[in-house]
C-alpha positions in Angstrom: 243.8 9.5 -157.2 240.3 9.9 -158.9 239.5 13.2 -159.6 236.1 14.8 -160.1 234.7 16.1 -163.2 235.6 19.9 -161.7 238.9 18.6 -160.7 239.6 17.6 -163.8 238.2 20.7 -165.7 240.9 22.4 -163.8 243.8 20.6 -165.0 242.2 21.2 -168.6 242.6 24.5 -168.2 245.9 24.8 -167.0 246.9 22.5 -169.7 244.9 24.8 -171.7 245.8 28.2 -170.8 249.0 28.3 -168.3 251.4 26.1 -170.4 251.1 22.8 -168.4 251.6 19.6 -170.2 248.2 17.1 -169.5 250.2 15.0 -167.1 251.8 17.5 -165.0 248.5 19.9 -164.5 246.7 16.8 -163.2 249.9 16.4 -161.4 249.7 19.9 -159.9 245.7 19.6 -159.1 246.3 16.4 -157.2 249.2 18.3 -155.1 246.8 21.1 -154.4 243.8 18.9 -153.7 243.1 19.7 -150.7 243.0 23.3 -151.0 241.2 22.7 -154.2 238.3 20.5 -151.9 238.8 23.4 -148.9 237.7 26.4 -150.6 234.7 24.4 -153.0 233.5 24.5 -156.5 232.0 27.7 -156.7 234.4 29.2 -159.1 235.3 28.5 -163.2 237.7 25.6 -163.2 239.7 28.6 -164.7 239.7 30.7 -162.1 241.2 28.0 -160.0 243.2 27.3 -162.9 245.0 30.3 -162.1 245.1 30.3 -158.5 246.7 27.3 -159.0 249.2 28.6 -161.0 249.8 31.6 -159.4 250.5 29.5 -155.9 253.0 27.3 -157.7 255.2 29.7 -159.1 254.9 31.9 -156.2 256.2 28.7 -153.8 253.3 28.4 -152.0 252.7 25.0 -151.1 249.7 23.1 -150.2 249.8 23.6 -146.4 250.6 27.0 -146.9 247.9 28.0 -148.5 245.6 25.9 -146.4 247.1 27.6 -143.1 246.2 30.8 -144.7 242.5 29.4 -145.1 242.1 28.5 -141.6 243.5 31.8 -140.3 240.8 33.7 -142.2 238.3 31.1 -141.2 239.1 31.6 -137.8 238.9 35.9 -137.8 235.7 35.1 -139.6 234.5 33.3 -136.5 236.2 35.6 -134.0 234.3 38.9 -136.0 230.9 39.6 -134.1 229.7 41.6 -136.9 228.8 45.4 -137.9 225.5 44.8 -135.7 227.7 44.1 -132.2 230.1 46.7 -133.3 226.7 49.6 -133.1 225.0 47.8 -129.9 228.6 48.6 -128.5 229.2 52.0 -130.1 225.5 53.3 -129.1 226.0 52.1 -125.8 228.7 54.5 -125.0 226.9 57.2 -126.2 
């Protein structure tokens, strides 16, 4: 799998700064990918570094985490906001 330039700074720096060989933090960035692709590059690569490791050694997998995502994603959707939540409030007043 070809990884992208933020991909890859990732699995420098958890070879870097978690203790990961070269091989098996590109190994570990590839399993995550998708999670890695699901929440964006808007973070360090090292801040994803250590979400990274954090999930692994926790024994959260892949489809874990990305279930979690959607269920947040999805209370995000269902929230109507603080607005709705005073329309409503004044209205029973």
């Amino acid at each position: 799998m070809r990884l992208s330039s933020y991909e890859r700074g990732i699995a420098e720096a958890l070879a870097g700064g978690y203790g990961y060989t070269p091989k098996a933090a590109r190994e570990l960035v590839v399993e995550y990918i998708m999670v890695v692709r699901r929440l964006g590059g808007y973070e360090q690569c090292g801040h994803y570094a250590e979400l990274l490791d954090r999930a692994k050694r926790a024994g959260l997998t892949p489809s874990q985490w990305i279930q979690r995502i959607i269920e947040i994603e999805q209370g995000e959707a269902r929230d109507r906001g603080i607005g709705e939540e005073q329309r409503h409030y004044l209205q029973t007043k």
